[in-house]
C-alpha positions in Angstrom: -5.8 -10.0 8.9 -7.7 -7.2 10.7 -6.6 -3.6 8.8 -8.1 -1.5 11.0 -6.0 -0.3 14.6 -2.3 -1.8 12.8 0.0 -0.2 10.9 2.0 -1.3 8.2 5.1 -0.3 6.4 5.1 0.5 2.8 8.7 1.3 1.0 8.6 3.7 -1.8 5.5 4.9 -0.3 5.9 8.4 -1.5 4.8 7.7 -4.7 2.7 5.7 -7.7 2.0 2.0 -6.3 3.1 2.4 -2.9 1.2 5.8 -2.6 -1.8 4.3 -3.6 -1.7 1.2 -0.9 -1.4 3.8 2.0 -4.2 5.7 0.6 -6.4 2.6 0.4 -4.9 1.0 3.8 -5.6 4.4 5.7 -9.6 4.4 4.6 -9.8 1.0 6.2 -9.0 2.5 9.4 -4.5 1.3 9.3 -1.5 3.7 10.0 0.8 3.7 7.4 4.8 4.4 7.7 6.1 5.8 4.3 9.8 5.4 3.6 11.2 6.8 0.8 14.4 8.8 -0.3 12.7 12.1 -1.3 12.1 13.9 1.7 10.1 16.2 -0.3 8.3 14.1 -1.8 7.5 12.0 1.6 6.4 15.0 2.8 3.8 16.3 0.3 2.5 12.2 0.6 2.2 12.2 3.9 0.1 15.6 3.8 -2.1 14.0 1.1 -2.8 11.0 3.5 -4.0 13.2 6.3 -0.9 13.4 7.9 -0.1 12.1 11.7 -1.2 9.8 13.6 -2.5 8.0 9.7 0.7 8.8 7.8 4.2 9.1 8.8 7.2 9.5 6.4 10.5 8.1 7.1 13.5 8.8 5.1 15.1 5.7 3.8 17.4 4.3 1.0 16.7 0.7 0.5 19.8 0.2 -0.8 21.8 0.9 2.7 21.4 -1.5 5.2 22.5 1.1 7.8 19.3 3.4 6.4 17.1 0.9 6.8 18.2 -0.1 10.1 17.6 3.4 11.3 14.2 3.6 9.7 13.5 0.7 11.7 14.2 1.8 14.9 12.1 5.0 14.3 9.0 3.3 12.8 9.0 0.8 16.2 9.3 4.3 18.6 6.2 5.5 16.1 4.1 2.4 16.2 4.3 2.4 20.2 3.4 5.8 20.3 0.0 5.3 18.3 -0.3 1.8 19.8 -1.3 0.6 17.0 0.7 -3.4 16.2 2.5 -3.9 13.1 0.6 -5.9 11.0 1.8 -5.8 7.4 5.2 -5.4 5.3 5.1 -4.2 1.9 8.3 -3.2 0.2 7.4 -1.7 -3.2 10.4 0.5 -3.8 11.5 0.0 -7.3 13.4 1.2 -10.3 14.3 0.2 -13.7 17.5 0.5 -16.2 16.6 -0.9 -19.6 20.7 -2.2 -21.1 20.8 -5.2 -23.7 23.0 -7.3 -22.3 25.1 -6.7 -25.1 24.7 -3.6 -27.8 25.5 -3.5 -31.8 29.4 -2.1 -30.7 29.7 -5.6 -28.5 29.7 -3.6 -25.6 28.1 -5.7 -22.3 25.9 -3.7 -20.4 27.5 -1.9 -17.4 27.9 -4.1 -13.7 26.7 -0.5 -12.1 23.6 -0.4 -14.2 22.7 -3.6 -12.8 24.0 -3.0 -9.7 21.8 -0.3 -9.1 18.3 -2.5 -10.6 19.4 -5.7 -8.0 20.6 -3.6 -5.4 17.0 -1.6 -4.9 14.4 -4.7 -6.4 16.0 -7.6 -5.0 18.5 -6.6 -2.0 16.2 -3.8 -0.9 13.2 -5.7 -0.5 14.9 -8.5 1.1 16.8 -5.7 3.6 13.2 -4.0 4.0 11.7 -7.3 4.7 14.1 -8.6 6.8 15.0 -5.9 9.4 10.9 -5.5 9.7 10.0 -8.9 10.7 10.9 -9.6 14.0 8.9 -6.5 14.8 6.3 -8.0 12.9 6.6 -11.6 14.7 6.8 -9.4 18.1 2.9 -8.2 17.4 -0.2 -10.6 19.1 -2.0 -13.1 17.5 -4.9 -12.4 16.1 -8.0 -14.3 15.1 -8.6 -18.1 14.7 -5.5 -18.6 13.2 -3.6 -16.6 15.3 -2.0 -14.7 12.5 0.5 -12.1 13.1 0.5 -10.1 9.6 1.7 -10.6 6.3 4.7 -9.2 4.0 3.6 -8.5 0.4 6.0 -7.7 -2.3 6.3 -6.4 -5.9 7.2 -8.5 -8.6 6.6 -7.4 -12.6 5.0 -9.2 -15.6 8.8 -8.8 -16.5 9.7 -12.0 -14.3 7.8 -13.8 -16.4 8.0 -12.0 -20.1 11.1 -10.0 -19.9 11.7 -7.9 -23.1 15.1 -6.9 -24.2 16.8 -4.7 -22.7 15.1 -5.8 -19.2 17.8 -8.2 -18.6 18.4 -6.7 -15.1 14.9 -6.1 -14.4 13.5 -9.4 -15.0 16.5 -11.1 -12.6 15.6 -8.8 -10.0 11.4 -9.5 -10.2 12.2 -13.4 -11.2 14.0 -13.2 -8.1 11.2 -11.8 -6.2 8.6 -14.1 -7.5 11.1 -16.9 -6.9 11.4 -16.3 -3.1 8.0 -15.7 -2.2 7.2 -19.9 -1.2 10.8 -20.4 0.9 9.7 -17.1 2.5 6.5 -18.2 3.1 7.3 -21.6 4.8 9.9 -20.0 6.6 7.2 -17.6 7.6 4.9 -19.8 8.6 5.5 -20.8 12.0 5.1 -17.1 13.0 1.9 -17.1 11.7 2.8 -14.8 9.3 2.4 -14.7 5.4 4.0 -13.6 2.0 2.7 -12.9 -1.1 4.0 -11.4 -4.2 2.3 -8.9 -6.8 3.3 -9.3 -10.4 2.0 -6.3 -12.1 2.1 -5.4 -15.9 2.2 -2.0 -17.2 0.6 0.3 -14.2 0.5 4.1 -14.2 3.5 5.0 -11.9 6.7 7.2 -11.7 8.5 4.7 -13.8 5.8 4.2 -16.7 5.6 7.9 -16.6 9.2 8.2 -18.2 8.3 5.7 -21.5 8.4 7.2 -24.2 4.5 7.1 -26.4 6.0 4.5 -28.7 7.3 2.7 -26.0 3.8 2.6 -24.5 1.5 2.1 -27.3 3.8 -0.9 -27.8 2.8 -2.5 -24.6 -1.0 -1.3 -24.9 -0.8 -3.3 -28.2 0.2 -6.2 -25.9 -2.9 -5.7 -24.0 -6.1 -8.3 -24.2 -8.7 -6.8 -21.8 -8.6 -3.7 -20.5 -6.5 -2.9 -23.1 -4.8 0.1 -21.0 -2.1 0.5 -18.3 -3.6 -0.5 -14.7 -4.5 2.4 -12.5 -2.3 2.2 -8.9 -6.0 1.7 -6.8 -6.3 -0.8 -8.8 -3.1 -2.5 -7.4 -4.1 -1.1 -4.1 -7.3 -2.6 -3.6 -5.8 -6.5 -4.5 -3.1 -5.2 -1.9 -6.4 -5.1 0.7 -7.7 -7.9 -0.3 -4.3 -10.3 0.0 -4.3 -8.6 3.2 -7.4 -9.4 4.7 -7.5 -13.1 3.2 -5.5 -15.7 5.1 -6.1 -17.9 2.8 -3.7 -16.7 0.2 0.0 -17.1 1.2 3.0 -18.6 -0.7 1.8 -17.3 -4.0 2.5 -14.8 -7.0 -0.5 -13.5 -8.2 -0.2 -11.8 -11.9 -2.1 -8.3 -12.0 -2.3 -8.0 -15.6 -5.0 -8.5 -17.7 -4.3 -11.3 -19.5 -1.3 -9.2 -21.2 1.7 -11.3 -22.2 4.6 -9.1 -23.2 6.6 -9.3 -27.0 9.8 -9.8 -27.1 10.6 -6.0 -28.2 8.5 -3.3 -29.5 
């Protein structure tokens, strides 16, 4: 898929990986439509990027349906008014809310703490996803084989090796991983693909709250580099899923050959 003259949607775009991506995807020559909550924050982003007609920010809270049917309407009034066809998908809005599943009282881990992890990882990137893509299937062929664009979502090495405490976490990226092949078959008589990032440890809003035990821990975990991944570093494999058709249907670990303990 061609990046420059289309635009593409990045959730949690305000910030860390999703940041990043709209940074790299704007270089290339794309438009970039930056939903996030913080309006604050979406602004300073979109300033960063170079502002209109390369970065727009749209308020949004994954979590609402109604919010991200509103964002939807105003990203399709914005990508007529640059003219430049949707071509990409990527919901990377994400949080986390470590709870063992059961603590040394016997208490379970509260329904709302992992309410709010599935509601944001898995329901918001299916909600994102879904409300986006008949836009996405409305935009022209392109190429040989007449592709139309491609949704790309945000999985974790924690779908694979959760830790406890990541109970939560890991059901929401598992699930992530999990529906990347019926998505993509689904997809595929649209001419459109899916494929998932699984990241380990990346520099990001959310690493930034660990504590230095916590992330010494997972550096110890590391084979080579041993260090957390920098978010252009996410970014560029972003490009490259992007601009090869070739890879659809599949979860690609980002992670340098890390494999995560069972606790710290």
């Amino acid at each position: 898929m061609k990046i420059d003259g289309r635009s593409f949607v990045i959730s949690g775009g305000a910030s860390g990986l999703g940041l990043a991506t709209a940074r790299t995807l704007i270089s290339s020559g794309a438009s970039v439509a930056i939903l996030d909550l913080n309006e604050e924050t979406g602004a300073k982003a979109v300033t960063s990027l170079g502002g209109a007609p390369a970065a727009k920010f749209f308020p949004c809270d994954v979590s609402s349906t109604d919010s991200v049917s509103s964002a939807v309407s105003a990203v399709t009034s914005w990508i007529k008014e640059i003219g430049k066809p949707l071509a990409g998908i990527i919901p990377a809005a994400g949080v986390g809310a470590p709870g063992l599943i059961l603590d040394k009282r016997l208490n379970p881990v509260s329904l709302d703490s992992i309410d709010f992890v599935l509601n944001i990882n898995l329901r918001g990137t299916l909600d994102v996803t879904r409300q986006f893509l008949p836009l996405l299937a409305k935009s022209e062929p392109y190429g040989p084989d007449k592709e139309r664009g491609v949704v790309v979502m945000v999985a974790s090495s924690a779908a694979f090796e959760g830790q406890m405490g990541q109970v939560a976490y890991a059901a929401s990226k598992g699930a992530v991983a999990s529906m990347t092949l019926p998505m993509a078959r689904d997809l595929a008589r649209f001419g459109i693909r899916v494929v998932t990032i699984a990241p380990s440890m990346f520099d990001s809003a959310m690493t930034a709250m660990m504590s230095d035990k916590v992330r010494e821990g997972l550096q110890k975990a590391m084979e080579f580099p041993a260090r957390a991944g920098q978010p252009e570093e996410f970014a560029s494999l972003v490009k490259q899923t992007i601009e090869n058709v070739m890879l659809n249907g599949v979860v690609i670990r980002l992670d340098g050959a890390t494999r995560m303990p069972s606790k710290l």
